[in-house]
C-alpha positions in Angstrom: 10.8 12.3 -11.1 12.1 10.5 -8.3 10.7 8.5 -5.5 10.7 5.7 -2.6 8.9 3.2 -0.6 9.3 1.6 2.9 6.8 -0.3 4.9 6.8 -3.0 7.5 4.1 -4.2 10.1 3.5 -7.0 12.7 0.0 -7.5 13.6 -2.3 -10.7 14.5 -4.9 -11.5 12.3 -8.1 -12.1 14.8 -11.3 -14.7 13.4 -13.1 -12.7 11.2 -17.2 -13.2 11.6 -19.3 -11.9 9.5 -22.3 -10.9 11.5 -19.6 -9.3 14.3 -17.9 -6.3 12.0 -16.0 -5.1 15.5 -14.7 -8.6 15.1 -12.6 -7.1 12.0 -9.0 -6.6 12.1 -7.8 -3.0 12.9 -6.5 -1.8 10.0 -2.8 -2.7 8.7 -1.5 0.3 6.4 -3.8 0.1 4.0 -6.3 2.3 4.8 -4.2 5.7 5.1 -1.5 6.8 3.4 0.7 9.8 3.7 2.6 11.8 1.3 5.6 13.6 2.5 6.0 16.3 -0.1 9.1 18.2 -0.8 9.3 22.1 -2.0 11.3 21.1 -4.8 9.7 21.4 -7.9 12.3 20.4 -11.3 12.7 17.3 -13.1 11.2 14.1 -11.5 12.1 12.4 -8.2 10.5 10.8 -5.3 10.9 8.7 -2.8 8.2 6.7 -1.0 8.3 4.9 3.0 5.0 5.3 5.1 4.5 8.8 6.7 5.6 12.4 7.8 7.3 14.6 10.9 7.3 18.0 12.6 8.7 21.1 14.1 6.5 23.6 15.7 3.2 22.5 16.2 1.3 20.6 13.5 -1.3 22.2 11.7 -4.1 20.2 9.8 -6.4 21.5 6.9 -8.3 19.6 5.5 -8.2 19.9 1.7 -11.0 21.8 -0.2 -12.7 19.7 -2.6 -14.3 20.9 -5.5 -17.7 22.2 -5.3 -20.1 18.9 -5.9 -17.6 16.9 -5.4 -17.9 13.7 -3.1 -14.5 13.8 -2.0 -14.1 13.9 1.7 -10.7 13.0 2.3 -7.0 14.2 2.5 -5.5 16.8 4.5 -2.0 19.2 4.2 0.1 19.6 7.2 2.6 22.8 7.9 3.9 23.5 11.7 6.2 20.0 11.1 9.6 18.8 10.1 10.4 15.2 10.1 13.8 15.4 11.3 13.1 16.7 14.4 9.7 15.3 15.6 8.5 15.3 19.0 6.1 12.9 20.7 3.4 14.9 21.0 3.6 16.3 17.4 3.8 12.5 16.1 0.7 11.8 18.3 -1.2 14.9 16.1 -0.2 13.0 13.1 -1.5 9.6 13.9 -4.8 10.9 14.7 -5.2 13.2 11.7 -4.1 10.3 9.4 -6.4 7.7 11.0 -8.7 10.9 10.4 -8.3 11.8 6.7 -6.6 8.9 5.1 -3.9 11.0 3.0 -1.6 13.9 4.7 0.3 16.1 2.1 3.1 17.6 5.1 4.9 20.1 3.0 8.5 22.1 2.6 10.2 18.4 3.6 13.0 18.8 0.7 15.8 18.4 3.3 14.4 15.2 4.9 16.9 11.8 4.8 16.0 8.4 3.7 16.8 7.4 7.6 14.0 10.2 9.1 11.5 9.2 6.3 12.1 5.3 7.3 12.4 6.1 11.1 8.7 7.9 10.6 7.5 5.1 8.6 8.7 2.8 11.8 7.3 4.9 14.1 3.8 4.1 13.2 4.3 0.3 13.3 7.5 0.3 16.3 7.0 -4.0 16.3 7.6 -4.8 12.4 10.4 -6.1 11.0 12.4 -3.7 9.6 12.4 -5.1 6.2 11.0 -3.2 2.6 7.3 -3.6 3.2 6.1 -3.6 -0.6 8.3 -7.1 -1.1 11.4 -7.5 -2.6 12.3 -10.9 -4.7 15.6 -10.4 -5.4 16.3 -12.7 -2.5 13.6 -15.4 -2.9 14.6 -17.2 -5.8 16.7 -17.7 -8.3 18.0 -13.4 -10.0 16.1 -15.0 -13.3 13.0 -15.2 -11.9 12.8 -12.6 -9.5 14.3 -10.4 -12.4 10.5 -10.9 -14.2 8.7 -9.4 -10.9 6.9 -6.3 -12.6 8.7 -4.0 -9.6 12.3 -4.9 -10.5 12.7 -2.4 -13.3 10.9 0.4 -11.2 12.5 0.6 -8.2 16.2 1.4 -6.8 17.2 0.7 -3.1 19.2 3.3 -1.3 22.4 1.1 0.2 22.7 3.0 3.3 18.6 2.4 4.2 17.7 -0.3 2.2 13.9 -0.1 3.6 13.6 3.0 1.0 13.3 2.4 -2.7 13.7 5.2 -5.4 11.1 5.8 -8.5 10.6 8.1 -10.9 11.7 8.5 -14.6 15.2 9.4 -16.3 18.7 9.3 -16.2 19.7 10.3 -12.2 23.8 10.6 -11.9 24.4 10.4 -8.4 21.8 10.2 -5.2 22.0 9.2 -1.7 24.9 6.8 -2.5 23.0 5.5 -5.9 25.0 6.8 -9.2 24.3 6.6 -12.5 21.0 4.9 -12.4 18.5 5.1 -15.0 15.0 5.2 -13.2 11.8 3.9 -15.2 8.0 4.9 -14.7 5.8 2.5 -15.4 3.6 3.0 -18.2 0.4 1.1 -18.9 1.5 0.0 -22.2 4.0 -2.1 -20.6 1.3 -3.8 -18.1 -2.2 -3.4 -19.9 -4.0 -5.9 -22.3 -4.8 -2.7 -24.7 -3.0 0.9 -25.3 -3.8 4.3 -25.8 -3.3 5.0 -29.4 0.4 6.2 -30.2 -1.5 9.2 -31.6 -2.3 10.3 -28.3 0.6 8.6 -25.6 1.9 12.2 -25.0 -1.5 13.7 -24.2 -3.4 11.0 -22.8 -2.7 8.2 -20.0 -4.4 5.9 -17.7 -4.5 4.5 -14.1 -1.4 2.3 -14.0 -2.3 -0.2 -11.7 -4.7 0.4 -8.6 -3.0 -1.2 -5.3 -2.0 -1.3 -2.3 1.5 -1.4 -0.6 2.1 -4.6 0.2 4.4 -7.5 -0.2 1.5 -10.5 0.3 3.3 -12.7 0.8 6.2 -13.9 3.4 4.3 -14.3 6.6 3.4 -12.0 9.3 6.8 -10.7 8.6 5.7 -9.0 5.7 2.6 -8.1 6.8 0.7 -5.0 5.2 2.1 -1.9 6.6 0.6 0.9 8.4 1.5 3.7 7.0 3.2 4.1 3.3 4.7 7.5 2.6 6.1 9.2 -0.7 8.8 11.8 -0.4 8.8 14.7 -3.8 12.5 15.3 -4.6 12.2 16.6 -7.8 8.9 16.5 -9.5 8.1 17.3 -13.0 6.8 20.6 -14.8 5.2 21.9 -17.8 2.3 20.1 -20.0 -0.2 17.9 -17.8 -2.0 14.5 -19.3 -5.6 13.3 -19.3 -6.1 10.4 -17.6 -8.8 8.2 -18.9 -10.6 6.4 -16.8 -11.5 3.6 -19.8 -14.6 2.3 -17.7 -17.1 3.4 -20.1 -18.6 6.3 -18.1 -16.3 8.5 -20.6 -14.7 10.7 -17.2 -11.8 11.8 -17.3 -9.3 13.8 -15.2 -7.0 16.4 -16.0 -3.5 15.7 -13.9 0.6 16.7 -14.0 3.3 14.0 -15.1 3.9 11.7 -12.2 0.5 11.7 -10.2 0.3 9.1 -7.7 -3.9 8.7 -7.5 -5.4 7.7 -3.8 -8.8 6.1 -3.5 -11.1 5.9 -0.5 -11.6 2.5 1.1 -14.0 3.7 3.2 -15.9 5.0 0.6 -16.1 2.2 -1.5 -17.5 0.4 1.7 -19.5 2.8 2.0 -21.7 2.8 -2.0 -21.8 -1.2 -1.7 -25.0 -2.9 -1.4 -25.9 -4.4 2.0 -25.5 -7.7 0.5 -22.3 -6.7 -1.0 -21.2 -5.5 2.5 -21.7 -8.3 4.2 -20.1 -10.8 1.3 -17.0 -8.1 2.0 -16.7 -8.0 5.6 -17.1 -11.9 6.0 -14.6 -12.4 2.9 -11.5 -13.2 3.2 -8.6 -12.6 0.4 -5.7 -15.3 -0.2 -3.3 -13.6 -2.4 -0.8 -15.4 -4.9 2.8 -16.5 -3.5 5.2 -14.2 -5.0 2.8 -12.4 -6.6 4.6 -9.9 -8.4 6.5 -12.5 -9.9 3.0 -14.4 -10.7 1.1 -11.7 -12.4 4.0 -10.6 -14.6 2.9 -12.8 -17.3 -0.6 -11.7 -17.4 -2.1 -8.6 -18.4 -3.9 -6.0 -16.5 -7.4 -4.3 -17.3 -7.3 -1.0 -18.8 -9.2 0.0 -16.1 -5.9 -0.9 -13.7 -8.8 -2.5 -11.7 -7.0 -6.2 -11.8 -5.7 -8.6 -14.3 -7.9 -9.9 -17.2 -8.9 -13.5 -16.6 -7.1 -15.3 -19.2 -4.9 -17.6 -17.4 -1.4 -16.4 -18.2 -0.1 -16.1 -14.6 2.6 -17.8 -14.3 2.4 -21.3 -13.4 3.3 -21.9 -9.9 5.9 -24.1 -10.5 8.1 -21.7 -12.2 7.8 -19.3 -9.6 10.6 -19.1 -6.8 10.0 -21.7 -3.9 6.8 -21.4 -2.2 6.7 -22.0 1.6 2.8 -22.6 2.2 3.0 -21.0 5.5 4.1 -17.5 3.8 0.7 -17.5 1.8 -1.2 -14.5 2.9 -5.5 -14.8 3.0 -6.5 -11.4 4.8 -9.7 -9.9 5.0 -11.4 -7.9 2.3 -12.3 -5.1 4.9 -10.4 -3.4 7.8 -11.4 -1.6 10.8 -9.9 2.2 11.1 -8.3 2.1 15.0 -9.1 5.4 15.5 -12.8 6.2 13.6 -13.8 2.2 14.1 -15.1 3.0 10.2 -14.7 -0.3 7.7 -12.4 0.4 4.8 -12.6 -1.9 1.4 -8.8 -3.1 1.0 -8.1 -5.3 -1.8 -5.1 -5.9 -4.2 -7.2 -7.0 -7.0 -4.2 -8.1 -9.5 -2.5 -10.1 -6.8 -5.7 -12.0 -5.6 -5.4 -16.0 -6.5 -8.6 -17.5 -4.5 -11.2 -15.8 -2.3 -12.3 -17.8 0.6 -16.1 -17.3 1.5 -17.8 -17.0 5.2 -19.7 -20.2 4.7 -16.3 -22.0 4.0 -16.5 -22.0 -0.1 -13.1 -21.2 -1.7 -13.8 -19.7 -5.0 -11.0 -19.9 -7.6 -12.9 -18.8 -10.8 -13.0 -15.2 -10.0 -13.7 -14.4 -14.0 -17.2 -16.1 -13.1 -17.7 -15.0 -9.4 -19.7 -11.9 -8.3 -21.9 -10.9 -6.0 -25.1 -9.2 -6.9 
């Protein structure tokens, strides 16, 4: 299985008030995110940007959920090739993104790392045209940044360096790139506790629930709009259950390789009103080079954020920190095109939360809201 990721964005961050919502920034990537999906179907390989493209004229459907179920979002898109994408075929994607949060655009095996960036770009035309999930090879010293828990997981393509491969196995030669041996993460690698070796074939769990984001670096790395994942080769034959380890004893029956999406909106949506308004007047400071911070510690098996034990690493072993590159955002963001309020949190990369009435909380083992 392979894979890669770009993402950039510029936007302002406006006051954020708790009894105006429409106050709330418009939504930086976070809340949709596309899948460009290839027709190729051997192996595993994937690469992941921001978004999709077109040739004829798009066509949306909406995908069927199963009966009961309260999902009510994602959509597949046919009619559309990347490479060549018009104006007014790009403009049918925005909207039906915006509109269902995850696009699957198929039969896109033949799209390059430059179309699958310039799409990406498209949706966010002022951002820097940097690698929007971070990159640390470049902030500090290689010894550090080595220990950032994406450094063994991703590959940069040299000819578009804004795309980054994943997936799993030996790959000899692609897009410039020989000879490299990808890695998917595994939970046992990241997670306090492990599925029993007696069932690590059969059984898995949600990695790490996130969003694509660097968080840190400024406004130029800023979340990005739109993050997209392109199938080159994808793996077939026996499937996993994935556990969800919440104590609610679900489970869900998936391939190798599934990359999960959650609803932000949704999880607005099922909050208490007192929960909504601690969200939407919330605001989020993330950890300075935070994949470099949380590599120490040890996620929930949930993938629902680190456990609180204090094992991040201390920040002065982390690469230099320029205080003006610290990221706070706000817990919830405004869809530009619905106006709906999405919950968008990184919850392993979060270091303080900073309250409406001014109160910084930096215990978050003890803080809650009821």
């Amino acid at each position: 299985m392979i894979g890669s990721h770009t993402a950039d964005c510029s936007f302002h961050l406006p006051e954020h008030d708790e009894h105006v919502p429409e106050d709330l920034p418009v939504s930086p990537r976070l809340f949709g995110i596309c899948i460009v999906s290839s027709d190729s179907a051997d192996s595993t390989m994937r690469h992941n940007i921001r978004m999709a493209s077109n040739t004829t004229t798009p066509v949306i459907t909406p995908l069927a959920h199963p009966e009961g179920s309260n999902l009510d979002f994602g959509a597949t898109v046919t009619g559309v090739d990347i490479e060549n994408l018009t104006d007014q075929d790009f403009a049918v994607l925005r909207t039906a993104l915006f509109t269902h949060q995850v696009l699957v655009i198929k039969n896109q095996s033949h799209v390059t790392p430059r179309a699958q960036y310039e799409l990406t770009q498209r949706f966010d035309p002022l951002a820097a045209p940097l690698y929007g999930h971070g990159n640390d090879s470049k902030s500090g010293s290689a010894a550090v940044a080595s220990k950032s828990i994406l450094h063994p997981d991703l590959k940069t393509i040299p000819h578009q360096p804004q795309v980054q491969v994943i997936g799993n196995g030996f790959v000899p030669a692609y897009e410039g790139l020989t000879n490299i041996q990808l890695r998917h993460p595994h939970h046992h690698t990241f997670h306090s506790t492990s599925i029993p070796a007696s069932h690590d074939l059969t059984h898995t769990r949600f990695y790490r629930w996130h969003i694509d984001a660097a968080l840190y670096g400024g406004v130029a790395r800023a979340p990005p709009v739109v993050t997209t994942l392109l199938a080159v080769k994808v793996p077939k034959g026996r499937r996993q259950t994935c556990v969800y380890d919440d104590g609610t004893g679900d489970e869900l029956d998936v391939p190798l390789g599934t990359t999960a999406f959650v609803s932000g909106y949704k999880m607005y949506d099922i909050l208490s009103d007192t929960q909504k308004a601690f969200a939407r007047s919330t605001r989020v400071e993330y950890a300075p080079h935070p994949y470099v911070w949380m590599s120490s510690a040890k996620s929930r098996s949930t993938g629902l954020g680190m456990v609180s034990e204090g094992k991040e690493m201390p920040l002065g072993e982390l690469p230099e920190i320029e205080e003006d590159k610290i990221q706070i955002l706000p817990m919830c963001w405004r869809n530009p095109v619905t106006g709906k309020l999405a919950l968008q949190v990184h919850p392993s990369a979060v270091r303080r939360l900073h309250l409406g009435d001014g109160t910084v909380v930096e215990d978050l083992k003890e803080g809650h809201v009821a």
